[in-house]
ZAMARGU-4260 file (C-alpha; in steps of 0.2 Angstrom, whole numbers, plus 5000, padded with zeros to 4 digits):
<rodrens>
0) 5249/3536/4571 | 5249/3533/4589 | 5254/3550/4593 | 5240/3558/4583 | 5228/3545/4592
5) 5235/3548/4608 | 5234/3568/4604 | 5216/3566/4599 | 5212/3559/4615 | 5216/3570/4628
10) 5210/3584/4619 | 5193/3574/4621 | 5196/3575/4639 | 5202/3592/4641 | 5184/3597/4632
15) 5176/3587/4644 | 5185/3597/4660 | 5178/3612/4654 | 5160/3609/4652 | 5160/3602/4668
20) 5170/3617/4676 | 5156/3627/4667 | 5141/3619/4671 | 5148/3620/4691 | 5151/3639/4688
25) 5134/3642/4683 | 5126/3634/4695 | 5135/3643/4712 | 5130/3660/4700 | 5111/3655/4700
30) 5114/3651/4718 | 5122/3665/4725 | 5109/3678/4715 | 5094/3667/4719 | 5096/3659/4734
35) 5107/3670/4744 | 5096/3684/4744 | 5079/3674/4751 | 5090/3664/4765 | 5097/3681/4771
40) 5080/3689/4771 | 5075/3678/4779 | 5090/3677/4792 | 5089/3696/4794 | 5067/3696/4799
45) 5069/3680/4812 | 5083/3691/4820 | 5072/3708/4821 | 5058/3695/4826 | 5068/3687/4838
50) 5079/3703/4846 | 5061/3712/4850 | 5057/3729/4847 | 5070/3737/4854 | 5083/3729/4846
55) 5078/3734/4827 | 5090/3736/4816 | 5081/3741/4798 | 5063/3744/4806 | 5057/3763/4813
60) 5065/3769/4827 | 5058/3784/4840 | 5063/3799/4841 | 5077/3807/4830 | 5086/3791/4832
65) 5082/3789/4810 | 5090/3807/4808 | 5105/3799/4814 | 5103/3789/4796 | 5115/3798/4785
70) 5103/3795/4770 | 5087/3803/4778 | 5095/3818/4784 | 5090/3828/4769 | 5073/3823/4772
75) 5074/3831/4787 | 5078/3847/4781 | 5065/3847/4767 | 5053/3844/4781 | 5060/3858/4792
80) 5060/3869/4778 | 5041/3866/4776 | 5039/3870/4792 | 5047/3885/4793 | 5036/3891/4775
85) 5021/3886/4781 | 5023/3897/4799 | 5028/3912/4786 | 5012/3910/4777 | 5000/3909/4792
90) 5009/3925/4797 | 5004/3931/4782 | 4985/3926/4781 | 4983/3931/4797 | 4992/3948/4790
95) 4981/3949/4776 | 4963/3945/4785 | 4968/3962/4797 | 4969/3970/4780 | 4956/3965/4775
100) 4949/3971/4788 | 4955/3988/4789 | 4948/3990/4770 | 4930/3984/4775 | 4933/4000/4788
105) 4938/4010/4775 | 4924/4004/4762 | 4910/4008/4776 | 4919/4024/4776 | 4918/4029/4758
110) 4901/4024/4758 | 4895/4037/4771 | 4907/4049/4762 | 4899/4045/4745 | 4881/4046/4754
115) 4887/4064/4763 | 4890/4069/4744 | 4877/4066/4735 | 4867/4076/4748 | 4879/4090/4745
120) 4876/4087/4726 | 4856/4089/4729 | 4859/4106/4737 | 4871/4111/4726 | 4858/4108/4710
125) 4843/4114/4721 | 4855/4130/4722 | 4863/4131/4703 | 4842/4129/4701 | 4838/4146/4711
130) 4853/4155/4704 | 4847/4151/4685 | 4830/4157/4688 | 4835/4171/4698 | 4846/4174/4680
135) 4833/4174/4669 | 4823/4184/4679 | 4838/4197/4680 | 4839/4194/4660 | 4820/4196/4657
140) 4821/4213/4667 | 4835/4219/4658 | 4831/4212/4642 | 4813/4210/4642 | 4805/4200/4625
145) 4798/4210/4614 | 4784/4203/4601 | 4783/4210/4584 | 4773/4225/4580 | 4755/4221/4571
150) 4759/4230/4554 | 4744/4243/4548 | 4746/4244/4530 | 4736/4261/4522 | 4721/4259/4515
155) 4720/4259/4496 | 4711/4276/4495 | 4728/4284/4505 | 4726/4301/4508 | 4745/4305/4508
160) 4753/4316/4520 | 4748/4335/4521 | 4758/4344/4507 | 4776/4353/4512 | 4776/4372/4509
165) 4788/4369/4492 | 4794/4357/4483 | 4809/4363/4489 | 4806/4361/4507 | 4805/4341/4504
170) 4813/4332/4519 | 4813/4314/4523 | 4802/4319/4539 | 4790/4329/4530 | 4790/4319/4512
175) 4794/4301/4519 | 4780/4290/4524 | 4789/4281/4537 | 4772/4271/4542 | 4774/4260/4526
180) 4791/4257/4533 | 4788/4249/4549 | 4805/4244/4557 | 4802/4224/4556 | 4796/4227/4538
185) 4812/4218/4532 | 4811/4235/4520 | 4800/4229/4504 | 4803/4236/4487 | 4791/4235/4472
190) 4799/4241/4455 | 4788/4245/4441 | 4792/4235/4424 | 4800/4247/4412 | 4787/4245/4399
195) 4770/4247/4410 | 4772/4268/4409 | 4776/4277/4391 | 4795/4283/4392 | 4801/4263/4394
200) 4802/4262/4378 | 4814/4275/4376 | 4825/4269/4390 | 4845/4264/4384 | 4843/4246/4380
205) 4860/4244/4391 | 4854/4253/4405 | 4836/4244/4405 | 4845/4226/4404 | 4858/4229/4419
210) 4845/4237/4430 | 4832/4221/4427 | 4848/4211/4430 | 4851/4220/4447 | 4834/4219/4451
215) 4831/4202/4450 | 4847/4198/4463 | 4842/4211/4477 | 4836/4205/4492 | 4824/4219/4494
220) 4814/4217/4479 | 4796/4211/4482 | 4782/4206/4470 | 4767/4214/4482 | 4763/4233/4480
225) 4751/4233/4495 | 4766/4231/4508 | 4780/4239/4498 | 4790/4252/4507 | 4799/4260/4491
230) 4795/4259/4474 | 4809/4262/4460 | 4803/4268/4442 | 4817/4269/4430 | 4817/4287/4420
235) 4835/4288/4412 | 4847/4286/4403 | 4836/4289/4389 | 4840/4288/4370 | 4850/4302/4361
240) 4838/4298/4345 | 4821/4296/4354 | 4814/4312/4358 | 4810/4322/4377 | 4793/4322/4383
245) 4790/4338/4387 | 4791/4344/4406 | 4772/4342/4408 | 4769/4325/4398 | 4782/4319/4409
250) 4772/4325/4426 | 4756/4319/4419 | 4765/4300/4414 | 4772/4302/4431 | 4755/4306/4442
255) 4747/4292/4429 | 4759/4277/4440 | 4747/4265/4447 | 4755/4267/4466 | 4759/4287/4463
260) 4743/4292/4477 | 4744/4310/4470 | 4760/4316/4477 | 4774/4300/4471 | 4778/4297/4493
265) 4790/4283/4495 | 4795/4283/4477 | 4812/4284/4469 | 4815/4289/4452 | 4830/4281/4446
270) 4841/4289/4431 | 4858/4280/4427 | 4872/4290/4415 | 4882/4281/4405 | 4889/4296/4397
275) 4898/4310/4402 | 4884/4323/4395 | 4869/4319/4403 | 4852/4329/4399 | 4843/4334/4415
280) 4825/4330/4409 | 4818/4331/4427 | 4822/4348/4430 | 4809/4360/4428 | 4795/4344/4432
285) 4786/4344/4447 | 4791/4326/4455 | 4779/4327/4471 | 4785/4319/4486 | 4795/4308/4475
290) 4815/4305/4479 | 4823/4308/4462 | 4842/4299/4461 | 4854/4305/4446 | 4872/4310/4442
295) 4869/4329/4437 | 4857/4341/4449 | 4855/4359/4447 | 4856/4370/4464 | 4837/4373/4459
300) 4834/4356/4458 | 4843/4347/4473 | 4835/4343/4490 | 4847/4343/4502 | 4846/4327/4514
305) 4830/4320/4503 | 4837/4318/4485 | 4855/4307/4482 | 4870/4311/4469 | 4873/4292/4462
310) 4887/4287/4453 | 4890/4283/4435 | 4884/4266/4426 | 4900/4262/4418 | 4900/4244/4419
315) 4882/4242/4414 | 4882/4222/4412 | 4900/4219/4410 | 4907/4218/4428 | 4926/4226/4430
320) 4941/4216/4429 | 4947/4215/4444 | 4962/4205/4440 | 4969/4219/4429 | 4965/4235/4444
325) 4984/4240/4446 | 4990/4237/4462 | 4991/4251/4478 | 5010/4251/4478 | 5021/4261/4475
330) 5014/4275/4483 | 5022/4286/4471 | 5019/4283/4452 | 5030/4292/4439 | 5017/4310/4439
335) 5010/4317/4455 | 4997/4324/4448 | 4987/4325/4431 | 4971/4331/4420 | 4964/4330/4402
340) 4950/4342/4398 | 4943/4357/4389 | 4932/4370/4391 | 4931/4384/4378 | 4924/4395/4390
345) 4939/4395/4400 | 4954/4394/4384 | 4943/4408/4376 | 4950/4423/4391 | 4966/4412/4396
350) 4975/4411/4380 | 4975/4431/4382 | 4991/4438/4383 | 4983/4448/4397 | 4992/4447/4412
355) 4981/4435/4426 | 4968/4445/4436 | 4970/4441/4454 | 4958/4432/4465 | 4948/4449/4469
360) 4947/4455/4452 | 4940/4436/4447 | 4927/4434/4459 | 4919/4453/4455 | 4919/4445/4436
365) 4901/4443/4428 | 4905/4421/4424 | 4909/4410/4438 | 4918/4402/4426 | 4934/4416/4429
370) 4942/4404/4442 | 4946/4393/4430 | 4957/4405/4420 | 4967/4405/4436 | 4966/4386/4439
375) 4975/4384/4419 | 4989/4397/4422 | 4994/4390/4441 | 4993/4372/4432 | 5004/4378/4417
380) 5016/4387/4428 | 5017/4370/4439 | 5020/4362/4424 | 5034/4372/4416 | 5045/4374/4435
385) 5049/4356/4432 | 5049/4355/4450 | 5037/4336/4448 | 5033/4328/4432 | 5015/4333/4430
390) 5004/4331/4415 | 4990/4345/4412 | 4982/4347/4394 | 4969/4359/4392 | 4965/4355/4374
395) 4959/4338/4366 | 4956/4331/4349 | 4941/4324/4352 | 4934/4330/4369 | 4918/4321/4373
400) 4902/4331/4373 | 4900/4342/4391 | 4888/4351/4398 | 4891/4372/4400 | 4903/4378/4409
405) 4911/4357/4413 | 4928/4351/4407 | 4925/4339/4392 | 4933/4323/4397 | 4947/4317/4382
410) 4950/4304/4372 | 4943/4286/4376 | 4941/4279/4391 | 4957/4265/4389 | 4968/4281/4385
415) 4960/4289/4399 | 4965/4277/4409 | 4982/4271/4403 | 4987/4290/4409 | 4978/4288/4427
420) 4990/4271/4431 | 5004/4283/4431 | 4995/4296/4441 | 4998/4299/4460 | 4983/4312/4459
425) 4969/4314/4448 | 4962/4331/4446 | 4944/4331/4448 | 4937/4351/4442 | 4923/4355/4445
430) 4912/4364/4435 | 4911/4382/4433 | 4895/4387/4435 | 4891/4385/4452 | 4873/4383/4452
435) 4877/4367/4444 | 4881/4356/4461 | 4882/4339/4453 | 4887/4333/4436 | 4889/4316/4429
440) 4905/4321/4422 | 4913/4326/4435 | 4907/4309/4441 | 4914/4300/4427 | 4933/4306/4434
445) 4930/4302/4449 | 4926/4285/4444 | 4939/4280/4434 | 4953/4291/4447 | 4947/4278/4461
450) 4946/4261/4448 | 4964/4265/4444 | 4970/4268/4462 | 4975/4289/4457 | 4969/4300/4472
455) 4955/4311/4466 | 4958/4329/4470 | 4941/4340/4470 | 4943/4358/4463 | 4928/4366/4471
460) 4920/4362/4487 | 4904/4368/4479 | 4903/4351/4469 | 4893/4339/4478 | 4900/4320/4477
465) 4890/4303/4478 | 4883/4300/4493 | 4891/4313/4504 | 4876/4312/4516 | 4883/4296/4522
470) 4903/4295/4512 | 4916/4303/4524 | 4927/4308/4506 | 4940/4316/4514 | 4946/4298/4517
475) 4948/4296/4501 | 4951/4314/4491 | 4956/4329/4493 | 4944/4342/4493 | 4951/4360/4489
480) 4942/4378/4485 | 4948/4385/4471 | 4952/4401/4478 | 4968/4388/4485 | 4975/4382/4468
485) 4989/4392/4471 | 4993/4382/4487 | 4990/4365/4479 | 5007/4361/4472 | 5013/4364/4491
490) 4999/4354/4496 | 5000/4336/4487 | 5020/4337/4490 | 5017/4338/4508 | 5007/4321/4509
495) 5017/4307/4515 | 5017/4289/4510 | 5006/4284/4524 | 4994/4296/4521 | 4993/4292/4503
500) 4993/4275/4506 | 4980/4274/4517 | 4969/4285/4505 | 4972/4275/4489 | 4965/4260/4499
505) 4950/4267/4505 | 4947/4273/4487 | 4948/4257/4482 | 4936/4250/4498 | 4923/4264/4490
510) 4924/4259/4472 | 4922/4242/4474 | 4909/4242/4487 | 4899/4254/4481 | 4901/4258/4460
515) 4909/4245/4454 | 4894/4237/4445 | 4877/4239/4442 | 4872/4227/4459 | 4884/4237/4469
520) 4875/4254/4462 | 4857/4249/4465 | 4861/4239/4481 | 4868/4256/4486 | 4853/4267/4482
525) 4844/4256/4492 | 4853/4253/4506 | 4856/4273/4509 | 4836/4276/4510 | 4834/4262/4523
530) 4850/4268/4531 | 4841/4286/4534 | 4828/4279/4537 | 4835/4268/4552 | 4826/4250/4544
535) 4838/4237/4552 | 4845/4229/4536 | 4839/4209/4532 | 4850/4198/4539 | 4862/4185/4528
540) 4855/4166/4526 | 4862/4154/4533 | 4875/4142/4523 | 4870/4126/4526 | 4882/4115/4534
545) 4884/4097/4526 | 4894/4087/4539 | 4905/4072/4535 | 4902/4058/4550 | 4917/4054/4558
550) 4924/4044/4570 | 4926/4052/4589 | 4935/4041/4603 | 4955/4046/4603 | 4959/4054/4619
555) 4968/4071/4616 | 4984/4071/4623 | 4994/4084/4633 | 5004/4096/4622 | 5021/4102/4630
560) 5020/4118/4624 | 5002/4123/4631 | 5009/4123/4648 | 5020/4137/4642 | 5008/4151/4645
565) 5020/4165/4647 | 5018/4179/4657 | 5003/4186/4655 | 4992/4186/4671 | 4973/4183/4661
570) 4965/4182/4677 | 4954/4168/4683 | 4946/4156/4669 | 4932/4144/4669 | 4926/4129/4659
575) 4908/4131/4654 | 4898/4120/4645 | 4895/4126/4626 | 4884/4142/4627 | 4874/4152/4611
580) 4876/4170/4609 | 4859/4179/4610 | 4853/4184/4592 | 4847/4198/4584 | 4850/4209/4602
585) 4857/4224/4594 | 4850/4224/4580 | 4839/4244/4580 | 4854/4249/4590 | 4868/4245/4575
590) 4856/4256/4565 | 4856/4269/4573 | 4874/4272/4581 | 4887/4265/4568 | 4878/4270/4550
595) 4893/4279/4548 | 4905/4268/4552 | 4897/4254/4539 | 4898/4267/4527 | 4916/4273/4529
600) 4929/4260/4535 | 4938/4250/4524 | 4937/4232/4528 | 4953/4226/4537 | 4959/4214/4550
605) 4946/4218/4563 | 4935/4230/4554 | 4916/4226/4550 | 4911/4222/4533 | 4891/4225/4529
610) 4885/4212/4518 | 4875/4225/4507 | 4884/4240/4504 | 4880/4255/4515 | 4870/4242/4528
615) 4874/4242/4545 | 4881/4227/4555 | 4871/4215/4561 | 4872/4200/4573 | 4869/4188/4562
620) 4874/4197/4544 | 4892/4203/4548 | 4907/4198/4534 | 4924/4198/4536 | 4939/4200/4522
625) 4956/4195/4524 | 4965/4179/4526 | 4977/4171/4541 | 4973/4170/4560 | 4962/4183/4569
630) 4947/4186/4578 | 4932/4188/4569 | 4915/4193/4580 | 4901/4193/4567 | 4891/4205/4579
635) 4900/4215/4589 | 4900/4206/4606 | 4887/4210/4618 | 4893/4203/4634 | 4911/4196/4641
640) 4922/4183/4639 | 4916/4172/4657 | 4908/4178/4673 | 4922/4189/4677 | 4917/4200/4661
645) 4901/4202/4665 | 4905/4205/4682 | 4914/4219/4676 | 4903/4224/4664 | 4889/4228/4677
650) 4880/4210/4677 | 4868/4214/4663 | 4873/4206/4649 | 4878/4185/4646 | 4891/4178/4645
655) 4900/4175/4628 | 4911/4161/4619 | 4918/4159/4603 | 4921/4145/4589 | 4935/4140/4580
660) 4932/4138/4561 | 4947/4129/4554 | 4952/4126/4536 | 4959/4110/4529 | 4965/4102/4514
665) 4971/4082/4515 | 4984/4085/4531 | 4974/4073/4543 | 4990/4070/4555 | 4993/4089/4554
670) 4973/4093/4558 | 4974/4080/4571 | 4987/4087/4581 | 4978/4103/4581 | 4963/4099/4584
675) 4971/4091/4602 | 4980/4108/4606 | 4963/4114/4608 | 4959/4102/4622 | 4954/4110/4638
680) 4953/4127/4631 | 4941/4140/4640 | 4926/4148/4632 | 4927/4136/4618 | 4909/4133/4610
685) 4913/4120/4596 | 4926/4119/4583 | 4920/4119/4563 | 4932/4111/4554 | 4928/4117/4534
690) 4934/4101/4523 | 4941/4110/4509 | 4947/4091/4500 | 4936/4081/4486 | 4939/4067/4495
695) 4930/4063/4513 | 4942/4057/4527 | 4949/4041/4530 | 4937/4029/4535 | 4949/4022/4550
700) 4952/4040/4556 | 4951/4040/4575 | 4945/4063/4579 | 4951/4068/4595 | 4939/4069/4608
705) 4942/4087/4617 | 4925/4086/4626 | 4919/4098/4616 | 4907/4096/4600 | 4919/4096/4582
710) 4908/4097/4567 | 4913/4094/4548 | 4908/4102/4536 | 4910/4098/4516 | 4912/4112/4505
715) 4906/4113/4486 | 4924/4117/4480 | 4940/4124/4485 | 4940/4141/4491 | 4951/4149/4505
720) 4934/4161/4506 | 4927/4145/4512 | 4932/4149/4531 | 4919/4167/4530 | 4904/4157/4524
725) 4889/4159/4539 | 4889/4140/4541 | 4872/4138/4552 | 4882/4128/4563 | 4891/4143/4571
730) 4880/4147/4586 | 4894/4162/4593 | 4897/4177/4588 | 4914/4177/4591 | 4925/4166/4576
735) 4942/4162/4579 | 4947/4157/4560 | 4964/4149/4560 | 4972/4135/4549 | 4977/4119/4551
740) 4995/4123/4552 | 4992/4136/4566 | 5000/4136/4582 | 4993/4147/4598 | 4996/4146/4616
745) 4981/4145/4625 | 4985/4161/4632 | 4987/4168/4616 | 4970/4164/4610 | 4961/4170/4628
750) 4972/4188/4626 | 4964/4191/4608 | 4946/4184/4612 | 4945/4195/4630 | 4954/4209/4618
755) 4939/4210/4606 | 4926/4207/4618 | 4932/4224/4627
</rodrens>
């Protein structure tokens, strides 16, 4: 018990040693972290205080003394560095205000130059001025301008001309009265209505219908009789079941016209075939000064260089298929030459076993007709050698009605036609009687040889063929006197491909152009009096050009390739600004120096299409066929390609550019991209872009800006013939028509455009 006691004790006391231990540590802690710090603080200040200020120990020194700190020596270095950077930049300013100053030189410098220039620029208008006027001086000398004629129409009461020595003797100069025919007339026509005069009624319903038809789209045709220059009356074809007025009924009917004035001047009397046997009503009638246009003409009856051998209406209101013409190629088909027909003047004397009179013995016969004797036996002969497959029948099962002495045309006209498809050559007789110079028969094979693509060959030079005033047919045929039918065997073997070729395709150009339907036939008449009579032709309208707004503003960029300009040396180009071809320059002088050029060539790459048959070509009417890239010049080109050309063209005539008219269909990257290849391009006058797509373009397309103006232009449908339309917007007369696809050099397109200008 004690011990427990005595235990319990001195832990008591050991407890109290250690709170008392405890209480004495934390009072020297609080001391030494309180008190310590002020009673040295206070030590260390008396002593600075005391020491004066030289002795310091923690208070600034002078001098680098503080560098010799080991913890301020960085901040020495900072300050040194500072130093250092702030020398560097007042070297710099001071580098910079001397720049400054030099470009304050420079700028006062630039002003005087700029001040120098524009008095340079004044001088150089004032002298651009004098040259311009001294070039339209030069211009209005050269090419002075003309006003229009005042037009003197005839009195109603019109005398007429004085009356020729024959009838005979009618000429256009002594027949025509050219002073209702003033050459800015614009060539007037009046036609009389069919049923104002007594025949009318007898007229071929077909024939009446398809020449109202045609009538009613010429561009001649005028409603006013006071300032017509021609007036057409239709005479034929009449009815086989109505009956002839007698030659003087006829004359009487015809002098009863209300526009006759006594003699029928400046009147055309119209009679359209449609049969191979055609009655010659005229002949024998006294038809004044009246120009009488038919397919049959007796040597009695024709007026050479006044009346005109027309063509057969075939198609009267039905137009030709054109889709079912047989193609030009091959040359060779499977006969070379063929001919269905009968005569019974000729079978009558060759189907004697005679032996064949020779060429002296025929011509001293009584009937001209003897030739053809010879023309069946050479044919037969050729036939039988089997040297070529030929086909010549000279008897028919049902032959068409003829006239006397003219091979009767066999068969339909399908069968006809099946056997000319196969035909290299078509023989065309002519017919026996010479004193019959034109006949519609003969006109009907040579019809339906050129639709077909056969070559027509003419047996008789005597035979006058449609038009041949102004048709250069041995382009087209072959023409061969009789007398040589012993040589024509010989003859069409020699030919070679080319040649024929070439022939079948101006065939073609003349069929389609100029007898292919009852427009082409009338349009032709007409157009061959105002040709002979040197009446510039009236110039096609205009197609108005809708344009589709777009959106200009992408810079063109630099194509790679149109640095590659190979090695042709063009000379020196310029960039002028967008210039318009003079119109309507060369209009009288087209008239009269390339009539038979618009008559004769066949449209091609480069070749001059009229846009009525037979009319020449003018500045602002010209055509052009064909399809791809070329140059198209829809007048000719008066003047050169930039000043050098007309330097070298004497100075007399302007300058020329041309336009680029591209088609398009729904490639807008693809247009794009060509449309920047024509950036920079010389001579350029704007570019036509023909929107051949339904749909307008995108809304968000960015159109390159080529400096140059780029009209669109919506079309009413989708053609390819969209790109030769005379869009009002073309202002040159020089077209480059390309596609979208197309890719020229720049130095391609200059060769080609100097190449047509020259």
């Amino acid at each position: 018990m004690q011990r427990n006691g005595g235990g319990v004790g001195v832990g008591g006391q050991t407890w109290v040693l250690r709170r008392v231990r405890l209480t004495w540590l934390s009072f020297m802690l609080f001391f030494i972290l309180v008190f310590f710090p002020l009673i040295a603080h206070y030590y260390l200040t008396t002593i600075d205080e005391a020491g004066g200020p030289d002795k310091r120990i923690f208070g600034p020194r002078p001098g680098g003394e503080l560098c010799e700190a080991k913890h301020v020596q960085d901040l020495c270095r900072i300050r040194e560095s500072v130093s250092e950077e702030l020398l560097q930049l007042e070297a710099k300013r001071q580098e910079l205000n001397g720049e400054i100053a030099r470009l304050n030189l420079r700028i006062e410098a630039c002003k005087r130059s700029i001040d120098s220039a524009k008095q340079d620029l004044l001088q150089l208008k004032n002298v651009i001025s004098q040259t311009e006027h001294s070039y339209k001086e030069l211009m209005a000398q050269n090419q002075p301008k003309l006003s229009l004629p005042v037009r003197l129409l005839p009195d109603k009461e019109d005398p007429g001309l004085p009356p020729p020595k024959s009838a005979r003797s009618c000429r256009l100069r002594s027949c025509f009265d050219y002073a209702r025919c003033p050459l800015t007339s614009g060539f007037p026509v009046y036609v009389y209505d069919t049923s104002s005069y007594p025949w009318g009624n007898y007229l071929d319903p077909l024939v009446k219908q398809a020449f109202a038809a045609s009538v009613k789209s010429n561009i001649y045709v005028n409603d006013n009789p006071s300032i017509a220059c021609l007036y057409l009356v239709l005479v034929g074809e009449i009815l086989e079941s109505s009956p002839l007025p007698s030659p003087s009924e006829l004359e009487q009917q015809l002098k009863a016209l209300p526009y006759w004035r006594s003699d029928g001047h400046n009147h055309i009397l119209l009679h359209f075939s449609r049969k191979s046997m055609v009655q010659n009503f005229l002949y024998n009638v006294s038809t004044g000064r009246a120009v009488i246009a038919q397919s049959t003409f007796l040597e009695q009856q024709y007026r050479e260089g006044f009346d005109l051998v027309v063509s057969p209406l075939v198609h009267a209101l039905s137009e030709p298929n054109f889709l079912e013409v047989p193609p030009q190629v091959p040359v060779k088909r499977k006969y070379l030459f063929t001919f269905q027909g009968e005569r019974v003047e000729s079978l009558r004397s060759s189907l004697q076993e005679a032996p064949p009179q020779s060429f002296e013995e025929e011509l001293e016969g009584d009937s001209p007709a003897d030739y053809d004797d010879r023309i069946i036996g050479t044919l037969k002969a050729v036939q039988d050698s089997h040297l070529d497959q030929v086909l010549v029948e000279f008897t028919c099962k049902n032959p068409k009605p003829s006239l006397l002495t003219e091979w009767a045309l066999c068969g339909e006209r399908e069968e006809r036609l099946e056997v000319l498809k196969a035909s290299t050559f078509a023989l065309v007789i002519a017919p026996g009687d010479g004193q019959l110079v034109a006949s519609a028969g003969c006109g009907m094979r040579l019809f339906e040889a050129l639709e077909v693509g056969a070559i027509p060959v003419v047996l008789g030079d005597h035979s006058k063929l449609p038009y041949h005033q102004l048709i250069r047919w041995t382009e087209a045929a072959i023409i061969v006197p009789k007398p040589r039918v012993t040589e024509l065997h010989f003859l069409l073997r020699s030919l070679s491909d080319n040649d024929m070729l070439a022939m079948r395709r101006q065939g073609r150009f003349l069929w389609e152009t100029y007898f292919s339907t009852s427009e082409n036939v009338l349009s032709t008449i007409l157009a061959s009096i105002r040709t002979s009579i040197q009446v510039p032709a009236a110039p096609i309208k205009d197609e108005p050009a809708h344009e589709i707004p777009h959106k200009a503003g992408k810079l063109a960029g630099t194509d790679a390739n149109l640095a590659d300009n190979g090695d042709l040396d063009l000379g020196p180009v310029e960039t002028e600004p967008p210039y318009a071809s003079p119109c309507f320059l060369r209009n009288f002088t087209y008239t009269a120096a390339d009539t038979y050029r618009a008559w004769n060539r066949a449209p091609g790459p480069f070749h001059l299409f009229p846009h009525t048959p037979l009319d020449p070509v003018l500045p602002s009417e010209a055509k052009f066929l064909g399809s791809g890239t070329g140059f198209r010049p829809i007048g000719g080109g008066s003047g050169g390609s930039g000043k050098e050309f007309q330097a070298a063209l004497g100075g007399n005539v302007p300058r020329e550019q041309f336009t680029v008219v591209m088609l398009t269909y729904e490639r807008e990257e693809v247009l794009m991209n060509s449309l920047e290849r024509l950036n920079g391009l010389p001579y350029l006058n704007k570019v036509v872009v023909v929107w051949n797509s339904p749909k307008p373009p995108s809304d968000d397309l960015l159109w390159p800006d080529i400096g140059l103006p780029i009209v669109v232009v919506r079309t009413e449908k989708n053609s390819l013939n969209n790109r030769f339309l005379p869009w009002d917007v073309v202002e040159t007369e020089a077209i480059l028509s390309i596609d979208d696809d197309a890719h020229l050099r720049h130095d391609e397109i200059m060769f080609g455009f100097r190449s047509v200008n020259l």
